[in-house]
C-alpha positions in Angstrom: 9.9 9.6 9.9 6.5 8.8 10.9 4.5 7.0 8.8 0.7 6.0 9.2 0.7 3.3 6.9 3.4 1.7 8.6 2.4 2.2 11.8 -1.3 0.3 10.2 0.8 -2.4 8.7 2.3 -3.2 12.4 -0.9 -2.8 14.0 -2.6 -5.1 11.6 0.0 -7.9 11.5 0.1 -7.7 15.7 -3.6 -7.9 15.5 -2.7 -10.8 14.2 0.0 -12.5 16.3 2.2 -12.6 13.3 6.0 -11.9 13.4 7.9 -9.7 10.4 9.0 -13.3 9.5 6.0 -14.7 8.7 4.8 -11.7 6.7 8.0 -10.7 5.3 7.4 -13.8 2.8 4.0 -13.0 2.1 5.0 -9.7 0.5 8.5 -10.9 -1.3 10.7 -9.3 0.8 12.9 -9.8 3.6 12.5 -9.1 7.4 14.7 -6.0 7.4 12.4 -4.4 4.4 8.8 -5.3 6.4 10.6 -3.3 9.2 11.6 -0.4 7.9 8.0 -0.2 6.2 6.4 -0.5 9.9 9.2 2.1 11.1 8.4 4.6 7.8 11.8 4.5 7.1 11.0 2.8 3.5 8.3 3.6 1.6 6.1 0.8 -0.7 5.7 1.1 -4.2 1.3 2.2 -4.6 1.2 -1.5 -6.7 2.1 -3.1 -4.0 -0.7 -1.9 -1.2 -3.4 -4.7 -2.7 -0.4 -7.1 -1.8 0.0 -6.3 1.4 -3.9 -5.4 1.9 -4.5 -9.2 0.9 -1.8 -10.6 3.1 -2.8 -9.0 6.1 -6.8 -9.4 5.4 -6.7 -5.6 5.7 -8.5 -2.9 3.9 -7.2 -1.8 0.3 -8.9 1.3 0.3 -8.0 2.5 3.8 -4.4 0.9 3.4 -3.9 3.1 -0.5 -5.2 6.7 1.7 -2.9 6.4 4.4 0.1 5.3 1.9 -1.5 8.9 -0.8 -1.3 10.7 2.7 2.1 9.6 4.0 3.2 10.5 0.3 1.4 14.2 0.8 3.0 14.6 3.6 6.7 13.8 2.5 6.2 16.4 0.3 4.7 19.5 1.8 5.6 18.5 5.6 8.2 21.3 5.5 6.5 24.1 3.6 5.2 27.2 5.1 2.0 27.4 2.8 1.6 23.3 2.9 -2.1 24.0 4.6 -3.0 26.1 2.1 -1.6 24.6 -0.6 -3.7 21.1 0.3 -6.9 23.3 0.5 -6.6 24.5 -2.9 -5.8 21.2 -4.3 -9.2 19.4 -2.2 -11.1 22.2 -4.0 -9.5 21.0 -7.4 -10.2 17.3 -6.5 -13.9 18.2 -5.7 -13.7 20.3 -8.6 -13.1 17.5 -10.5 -15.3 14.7 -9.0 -18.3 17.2 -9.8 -17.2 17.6 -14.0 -16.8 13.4 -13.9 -19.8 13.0 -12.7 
């Protein structure tokens, strides 16, 4: 599976010079579990992405839309109306935005 977030999460820790073994900690899990993140192969709970934001100095905001957008995509990757489907929901979102405003 890809996975932006994961592939961000790598980028940021080799940014970094850091190895899975020195983050791993950071985020209370083992080597195995920060690769299979970086791979998309595992998925991080949404309470978690400030964790990892704050560990690797990274962005919370960006890190929590390409998490939402790996999670959209999981969903809908394999349905024929999945482009349609997301345009009616962004009109519902900005549907939305305008009544809570």
């Amino acid at each position: 599976m890809n996975s932006q977030f994961g592939e961000k999460i790598r980028t940021l820790r080799e940014k970094q010079h850091l190895y899975c073994r020195q983050v791993a900690p950071l985020l209370e899990m083992d080597t195995a579990q920060l690769s299979k993140i970086e791979k998309g192969i595992r998925q991080r709970k949404r309470e978690q992405i400030p964790i990892i934001a704050g560990a690797l100095k990274a962005n919370s905001d960006e890190l929590m839309t390409l998490w939402l957008a790996d999670q959209i995509y999981a969903v809908v990757k394999d349905e024929k109306f999945a482009n349609e489907a997301m345009q009616v929901a962004e009109k519902n979102i900005n549907l939305k935005k305008k009544k809570n405003k």
